[in-house]
C-alpha positions in Angstrom: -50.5 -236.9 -164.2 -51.2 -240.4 -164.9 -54.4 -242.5 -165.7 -55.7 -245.2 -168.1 -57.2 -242.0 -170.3 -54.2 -239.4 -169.9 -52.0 -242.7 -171.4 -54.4 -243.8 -174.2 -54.4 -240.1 -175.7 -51.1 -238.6 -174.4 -52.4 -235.7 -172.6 -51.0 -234.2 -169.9 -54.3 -234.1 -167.3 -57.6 -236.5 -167.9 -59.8 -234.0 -168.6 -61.9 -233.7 -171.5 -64.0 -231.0 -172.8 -67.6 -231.2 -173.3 -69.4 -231.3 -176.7 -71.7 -228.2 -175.4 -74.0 -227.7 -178.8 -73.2 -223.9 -180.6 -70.4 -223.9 -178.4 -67.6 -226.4 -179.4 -65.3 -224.4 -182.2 -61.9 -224.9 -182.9 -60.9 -221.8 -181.2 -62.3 -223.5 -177.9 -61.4 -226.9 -178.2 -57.4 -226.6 -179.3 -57.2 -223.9 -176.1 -58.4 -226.9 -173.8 -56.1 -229.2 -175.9 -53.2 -226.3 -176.0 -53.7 -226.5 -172.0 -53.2 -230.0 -171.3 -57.3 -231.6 -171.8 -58.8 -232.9 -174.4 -61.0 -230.4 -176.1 -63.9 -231.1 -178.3 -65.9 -229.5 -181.0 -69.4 -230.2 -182.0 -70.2 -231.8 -185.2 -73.5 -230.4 -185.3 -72.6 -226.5 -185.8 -71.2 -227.8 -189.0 -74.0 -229.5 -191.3 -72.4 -228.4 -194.5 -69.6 -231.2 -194.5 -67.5 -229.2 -196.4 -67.8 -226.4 -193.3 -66.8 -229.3 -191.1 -63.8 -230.1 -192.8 -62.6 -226.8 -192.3 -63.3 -226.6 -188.5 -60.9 -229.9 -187.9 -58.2 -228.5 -189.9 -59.0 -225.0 -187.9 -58.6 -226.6 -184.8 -55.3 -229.0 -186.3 -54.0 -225.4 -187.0 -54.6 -224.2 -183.7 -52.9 -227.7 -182.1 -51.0 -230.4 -182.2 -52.4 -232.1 -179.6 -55.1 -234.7 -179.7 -58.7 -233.6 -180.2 -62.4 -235.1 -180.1 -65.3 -234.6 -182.4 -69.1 -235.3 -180.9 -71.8 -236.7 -182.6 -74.5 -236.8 -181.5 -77.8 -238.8 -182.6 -81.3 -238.9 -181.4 -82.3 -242.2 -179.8 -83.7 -244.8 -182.0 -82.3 -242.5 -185.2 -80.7 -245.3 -187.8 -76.9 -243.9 -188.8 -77.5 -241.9 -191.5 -75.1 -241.2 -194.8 -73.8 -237.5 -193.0 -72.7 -238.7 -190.2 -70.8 -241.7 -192.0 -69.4 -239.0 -193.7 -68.4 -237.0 -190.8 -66.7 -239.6 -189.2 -64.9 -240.7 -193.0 -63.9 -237.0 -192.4 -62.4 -237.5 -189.1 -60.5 -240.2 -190.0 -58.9 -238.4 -193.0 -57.7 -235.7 -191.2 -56.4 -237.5 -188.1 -58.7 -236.9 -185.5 -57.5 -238.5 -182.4 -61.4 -239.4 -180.8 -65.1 -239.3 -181.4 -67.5 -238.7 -178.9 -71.0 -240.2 -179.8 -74.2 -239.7 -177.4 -78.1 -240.2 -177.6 -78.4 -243.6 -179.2 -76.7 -247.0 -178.9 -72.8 -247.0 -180.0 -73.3 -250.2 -182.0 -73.9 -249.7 -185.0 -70.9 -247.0 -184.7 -68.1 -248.5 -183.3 -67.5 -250.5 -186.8 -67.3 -247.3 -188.6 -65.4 -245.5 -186.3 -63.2 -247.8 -185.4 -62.5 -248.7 -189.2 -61.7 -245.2 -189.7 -58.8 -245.5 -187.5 -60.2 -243.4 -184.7 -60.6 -244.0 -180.5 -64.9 -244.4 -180.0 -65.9 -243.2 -176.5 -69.5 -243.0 -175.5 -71.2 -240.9 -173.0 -74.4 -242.3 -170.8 -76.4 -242.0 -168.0 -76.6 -245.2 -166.3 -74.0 -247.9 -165.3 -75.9 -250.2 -167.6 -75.7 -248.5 -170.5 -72.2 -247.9 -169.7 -71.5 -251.5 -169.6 -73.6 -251.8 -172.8 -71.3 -249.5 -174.5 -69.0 -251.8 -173.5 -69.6 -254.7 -174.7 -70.0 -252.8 -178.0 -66.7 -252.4 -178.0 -66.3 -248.5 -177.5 -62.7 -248.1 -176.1 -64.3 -245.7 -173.0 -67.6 -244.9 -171.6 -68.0 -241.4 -170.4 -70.8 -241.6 -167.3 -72.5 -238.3 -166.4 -75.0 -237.6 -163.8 -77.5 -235.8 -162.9 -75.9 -232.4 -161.9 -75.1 -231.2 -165.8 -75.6 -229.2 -168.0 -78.0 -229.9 -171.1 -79.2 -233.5 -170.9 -79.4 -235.7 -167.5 -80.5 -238.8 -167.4 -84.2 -239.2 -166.4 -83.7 -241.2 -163.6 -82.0 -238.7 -161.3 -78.8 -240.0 -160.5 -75.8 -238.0 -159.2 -72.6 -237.9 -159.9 -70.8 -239.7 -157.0 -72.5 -243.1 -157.3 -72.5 -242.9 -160.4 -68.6 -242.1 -160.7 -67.6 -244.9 -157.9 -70.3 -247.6 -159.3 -69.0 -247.2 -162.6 -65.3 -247.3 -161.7 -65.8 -250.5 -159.9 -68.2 -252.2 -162.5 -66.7 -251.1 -166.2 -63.3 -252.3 -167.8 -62.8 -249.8 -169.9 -61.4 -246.5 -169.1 -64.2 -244.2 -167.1 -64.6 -240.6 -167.5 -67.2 -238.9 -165.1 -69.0 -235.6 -165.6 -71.9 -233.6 -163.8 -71.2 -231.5 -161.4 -67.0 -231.1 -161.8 -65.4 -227.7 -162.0 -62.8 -227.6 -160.3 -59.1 -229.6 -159.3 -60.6 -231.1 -155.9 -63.8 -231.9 -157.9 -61.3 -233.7 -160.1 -59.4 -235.6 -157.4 -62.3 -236.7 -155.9 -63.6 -238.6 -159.1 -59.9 -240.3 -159.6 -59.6 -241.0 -155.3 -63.1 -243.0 -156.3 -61.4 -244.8 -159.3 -62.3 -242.4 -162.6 -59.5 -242.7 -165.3 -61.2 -238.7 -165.9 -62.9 -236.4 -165.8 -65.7 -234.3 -168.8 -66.7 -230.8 -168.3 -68.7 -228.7 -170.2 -69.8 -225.8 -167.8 -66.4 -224.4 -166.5 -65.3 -224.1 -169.9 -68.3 -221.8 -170.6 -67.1 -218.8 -168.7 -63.6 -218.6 -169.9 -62.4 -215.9 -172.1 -61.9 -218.7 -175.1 -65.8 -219.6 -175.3 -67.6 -218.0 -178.0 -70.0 -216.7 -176.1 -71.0 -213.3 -174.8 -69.9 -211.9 -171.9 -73.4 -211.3 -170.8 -73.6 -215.0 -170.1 -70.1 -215.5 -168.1 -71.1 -212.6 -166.0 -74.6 -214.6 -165.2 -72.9 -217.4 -164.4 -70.3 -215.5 -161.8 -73.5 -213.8 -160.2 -75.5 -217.3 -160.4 -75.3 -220.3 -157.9 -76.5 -223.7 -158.0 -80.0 -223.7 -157.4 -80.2 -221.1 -160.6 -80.9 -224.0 -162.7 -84.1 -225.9 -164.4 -85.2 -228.9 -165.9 -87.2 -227.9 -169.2 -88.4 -230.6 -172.1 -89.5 -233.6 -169.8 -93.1 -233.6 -171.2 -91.3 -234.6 -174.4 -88.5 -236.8 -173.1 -85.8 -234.6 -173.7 -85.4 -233.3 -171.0 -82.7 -230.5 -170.4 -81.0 -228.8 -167.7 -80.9 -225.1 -168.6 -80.4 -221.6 -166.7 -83.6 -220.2 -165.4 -84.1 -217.3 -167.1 -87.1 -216.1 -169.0 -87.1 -218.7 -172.0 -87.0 -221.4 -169.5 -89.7 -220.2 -167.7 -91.7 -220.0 -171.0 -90.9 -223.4 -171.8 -92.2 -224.5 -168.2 -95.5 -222.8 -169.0 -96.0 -224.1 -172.0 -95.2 -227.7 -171.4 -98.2 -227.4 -169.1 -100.2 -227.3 -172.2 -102.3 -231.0 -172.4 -101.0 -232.8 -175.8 -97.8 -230.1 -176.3 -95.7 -231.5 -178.5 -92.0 -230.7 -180.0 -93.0 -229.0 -183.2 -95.4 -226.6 -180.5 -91.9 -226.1 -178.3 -89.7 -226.0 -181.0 -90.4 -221.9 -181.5 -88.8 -221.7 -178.1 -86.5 -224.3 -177.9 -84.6 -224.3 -181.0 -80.7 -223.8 -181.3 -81.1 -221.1 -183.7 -82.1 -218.9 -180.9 -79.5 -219.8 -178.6 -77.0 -218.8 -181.7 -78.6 -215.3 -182.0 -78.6 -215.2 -178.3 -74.7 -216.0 -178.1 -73.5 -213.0 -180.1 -76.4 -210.7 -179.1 -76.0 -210.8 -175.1 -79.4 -211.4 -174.7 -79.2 -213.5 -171.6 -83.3 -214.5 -171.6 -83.5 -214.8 -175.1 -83.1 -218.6 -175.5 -82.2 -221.8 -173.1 -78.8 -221.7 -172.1 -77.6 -225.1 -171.2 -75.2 -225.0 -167.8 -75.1 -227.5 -164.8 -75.6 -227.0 -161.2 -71.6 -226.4 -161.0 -72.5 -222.7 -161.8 -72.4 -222.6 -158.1 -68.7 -223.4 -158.1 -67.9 -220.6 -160.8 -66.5 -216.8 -159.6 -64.6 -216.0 -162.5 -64.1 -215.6 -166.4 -60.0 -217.0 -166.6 -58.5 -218.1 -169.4 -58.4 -221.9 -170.0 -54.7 -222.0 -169.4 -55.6 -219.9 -166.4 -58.5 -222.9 -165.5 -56.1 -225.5 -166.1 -53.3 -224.0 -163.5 -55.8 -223.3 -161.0 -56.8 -227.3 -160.8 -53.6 -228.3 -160.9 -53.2 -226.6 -157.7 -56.2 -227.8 -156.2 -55.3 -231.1 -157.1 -52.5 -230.9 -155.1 -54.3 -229.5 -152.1 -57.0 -231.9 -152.3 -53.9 -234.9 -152.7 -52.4 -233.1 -149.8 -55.3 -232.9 -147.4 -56.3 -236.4 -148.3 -52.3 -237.7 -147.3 -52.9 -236.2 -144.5 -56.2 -237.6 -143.3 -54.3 -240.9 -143.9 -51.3 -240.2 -141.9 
């Protein structure tokens, strides 16, 4: 395949990997890479900068294809001295791209850049999308409403947001929220996308380090089994309903709750217990409304044939609606 983002990186299909927080290790991340994507791994299950070091040359030993790093910052959160670090890291090692989210890319397109590495940013709005790009990222991820972990607050779905930002950006455009699958995939490019970002597909395969108690609840789920948890603090998340979220819900009732009161509930070191131990209620599980769209637990090789072939079916159908 061919697009603006398949070109810049020299990847075989424009999709990308999702950051996905406890969930983005090398073992993950070179199997989408391995496959034909561009896999990711998430900075922030490394603090020790030493550990981090490891996991890029883990995942360099797993690949020779290009990978991304995330970072990602809290908004209004100045660029501290560990994550200059982690992307000095990156750039030592040869990492191909870093992902940043959360907080405006100015500040780090400089450093990121002057480490020799490709900057794309990932937003919820067309205008912060063409705010990222006057700051000079080199491509603006847009993701609406439908995915997993954080949405934007103001509700917007995926296909406006994928065909508005196609039109209005320069850079290249990758789309997420709501994509699983090939015809998912050939719809965002028919509407202009130079790619596509998932994060929740890539949960139930047999690569993710997660247990299976998860991927089976996400074959047996569909896509109204999601919820919106952390708006009374301005985070707010999309996660599984299960019986943490609806904790969360009840307490955010609370008048004058705050993050330290949620933070027994919410925090990741739960979800990390959670992961190994199976226990499917135990902690918020981030996951998009694309759960709907998931039947099975493949491999990502196996993921990666399958949308080919529906790419071609959905290219087929659509030659044919033309004449």
């Amino acid at each position: 395949m061919k697009t603006r983002l398949t070109e810049l990186l020299g990847i075989q299909y424009p999709i990308m990997q999702g950051g996905m927080q406890n969930i983005g290790v090398p073992a993950l991340a070179a199997a989408v890479s391995n496959a034909g994507g561009l896999g990711t791994i998430n900075a922030t299950i490394y603090p020790v900068l030493d550990d981090f070091r490891a996991a890029v040359r883990e995942t360099k030993a797993l690949t020779d294809k290009p990978f991304c790093v995330n970072i990602s910052l809290l908004p209004g959160v100045d660029v501290g001295d560990s994550t200059k670090d982690v992307i000095r890291v990156c750039g030592e090692e040869g990492v191909k791209v870093i992902e940043t989210a959360g907080t405006s890319p100015k500040a780090l397109v400089p450093l990121i850049h002057g480490a020799g590495v490709l900057h794309f940013h990932k937003v919820p709005t067309i205008r912060h999308a063409l705010s990222a790009e006057r700051a000079g990222v080199d491509a603006v991820e847009v993701v609406g409403y439908e995915c997993g972990g954080h949405p934007g607050d103001q509700g917007l779905g995926s296909i406006v947001l994928t065909d508005k930002a196609a039109r209005k950006c320069s850079v290249p455009v990758i789309v997420g929220g709501g994509y699983a699958d090939g015809y998912g995939v050939a719809a965002a490019l028919a509407m202009g996308a130079d790619g596509v970002i998932m994060g929740t597909r890539f949960v139930a395969t047999k690569e993710c380090p997660v247990h299976d108690n998860f991927k089976q609840w996400m074959v047996n789920a569909d896509e109204a089994d999601t919820v919106l948890c952390q708006k009374s603090i301005r985070n707010m998340v999309r996660v599984a309903n299960n019986a943490t979220a609806a904790e969360c819900l009840e307490l955010e009732k609370q008048p004058g709750i705050t993050l330290e009161k949620l933070m027994p509930v919410i925090q990741g070191a739960r979800g990390r217990t959670c992961y190994k131990s199976g226990d499917i209620n135990g902690c918020l599980f981030p996951i998009g409304t694309c759960i709907g769209l998931i039947e099975d637990v493949p491999s990502v090789a196996e993921v990666f044939e399958t949308m080919a072939q529906e790419l071609e079916e959905a290219s087929a159908r659509l030659r044919g609606c033309l004449g």
